[in-house]
N, C-alpha and C positions, 0 to 999 in steps of 0.2 A: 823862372816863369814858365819856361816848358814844362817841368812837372804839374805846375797847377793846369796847365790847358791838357796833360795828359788825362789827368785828376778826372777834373768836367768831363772831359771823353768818356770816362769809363760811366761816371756816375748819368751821364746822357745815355747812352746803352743801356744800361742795368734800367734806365727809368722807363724805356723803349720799349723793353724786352719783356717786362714786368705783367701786362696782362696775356701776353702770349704765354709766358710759363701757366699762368693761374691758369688759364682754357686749359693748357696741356693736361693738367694736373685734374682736373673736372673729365677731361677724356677719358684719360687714362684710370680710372675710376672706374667710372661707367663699362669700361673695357674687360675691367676685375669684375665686373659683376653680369655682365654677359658672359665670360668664363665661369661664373657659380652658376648661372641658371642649367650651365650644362650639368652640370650633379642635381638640379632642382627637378629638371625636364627626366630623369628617369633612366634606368636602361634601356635601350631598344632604342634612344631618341638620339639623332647627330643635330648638331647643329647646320642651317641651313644658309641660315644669311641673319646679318645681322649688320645696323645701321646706327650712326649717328647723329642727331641734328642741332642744332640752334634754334631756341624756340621762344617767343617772348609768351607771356601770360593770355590766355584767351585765345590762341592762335591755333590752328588745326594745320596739322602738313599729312599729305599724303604721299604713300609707296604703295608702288604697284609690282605685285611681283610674280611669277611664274613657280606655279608649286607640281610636283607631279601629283598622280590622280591617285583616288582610292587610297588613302593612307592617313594615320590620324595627325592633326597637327596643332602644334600648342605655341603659342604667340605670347612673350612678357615683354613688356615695360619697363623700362628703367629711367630715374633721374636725377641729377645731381641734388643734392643737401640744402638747396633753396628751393625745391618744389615741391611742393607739399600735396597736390590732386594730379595725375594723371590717367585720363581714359585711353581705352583702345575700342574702337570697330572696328570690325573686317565683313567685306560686302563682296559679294560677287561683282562679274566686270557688267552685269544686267543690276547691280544696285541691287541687289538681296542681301539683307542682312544677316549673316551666317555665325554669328558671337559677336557678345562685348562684354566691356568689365568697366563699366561706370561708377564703382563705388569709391568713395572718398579717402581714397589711397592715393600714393605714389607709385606702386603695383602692380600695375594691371595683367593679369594672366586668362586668356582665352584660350578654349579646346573646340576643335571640329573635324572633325571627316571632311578631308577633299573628295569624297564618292565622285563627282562630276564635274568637280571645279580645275581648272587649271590655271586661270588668271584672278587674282585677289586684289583688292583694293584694301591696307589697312592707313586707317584715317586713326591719328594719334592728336587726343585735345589735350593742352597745357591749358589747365583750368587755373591753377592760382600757384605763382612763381614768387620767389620774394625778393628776386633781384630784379634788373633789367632786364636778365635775359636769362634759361636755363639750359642745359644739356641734357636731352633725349634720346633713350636708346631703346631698339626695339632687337630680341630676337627670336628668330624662326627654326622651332625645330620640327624633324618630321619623324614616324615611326618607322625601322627600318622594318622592312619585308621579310 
């Protein structure tokens, strides 16, 4: 009898554990592919920052971030294998809209000159997700001087 209640133990775990591995597995993806963008983003470009979210369908999240001045920067998109539309904005911290990439991708890659910007808003839409919920990644590179 103790083997079968070991048994159940394990198979309660394993059943526990089960969406937490799959999220990982969706990370960790996204993760590899914020590592390609850095061979996509060019020579001259380091990567900057770069983020992950939870995102359900129709939902907009924002990141606010601190860029230096004067130097070109190129913003991608990433997200996991059940999203099929993802946009990016990026606005100044006065709500000036300074790039986007609205088209009907998973995608999205934006270019701009921080000439005078220092503070950035980029606002990331999950247009059409085909699970519950998907995994969003955004990174930042900038042009080295």
């Amino acid at each position: 009898m103790s083997s079968f209640k070991a048994l159940v133990a394990v198979i309660a775990g394993l059943a526990t554990t089960a969406p937490a591995v799959a999220q990982n597995v969706h990370i960790s993806r996204l993760y590899e592919q914020v590592l390609e963008n850095i061979e996509i983003a060019g020579d001259g470009y380091l990567l900057d920052s770069y983020g992950i979210n939870r995102m359900n369908a129709g939902e907009t999240a924002h990141v606010t971030l601190d860029l230096p001045t004067g130097v070109p920067v190129t913003i991608m998109g990433d997200c996991d294998e059940d999203c099929l539309d993802l946009d990016i904005a990026v606005y100044s911290a006065e709500r000036k809209l300074l790039a986007e990439d609205r088209a009907d991708d998973y995608y999205p890659i934006v270019n701009f000159n921080s000439d005078e910007i220092v503070r950035v808003d980029i606002e990331l839409d999950l247009e059409i997700c085909e699970a519950n919920y998907c995994y969003v990644a955004y990174s930042v590179f900038i042009q080295e001087n």
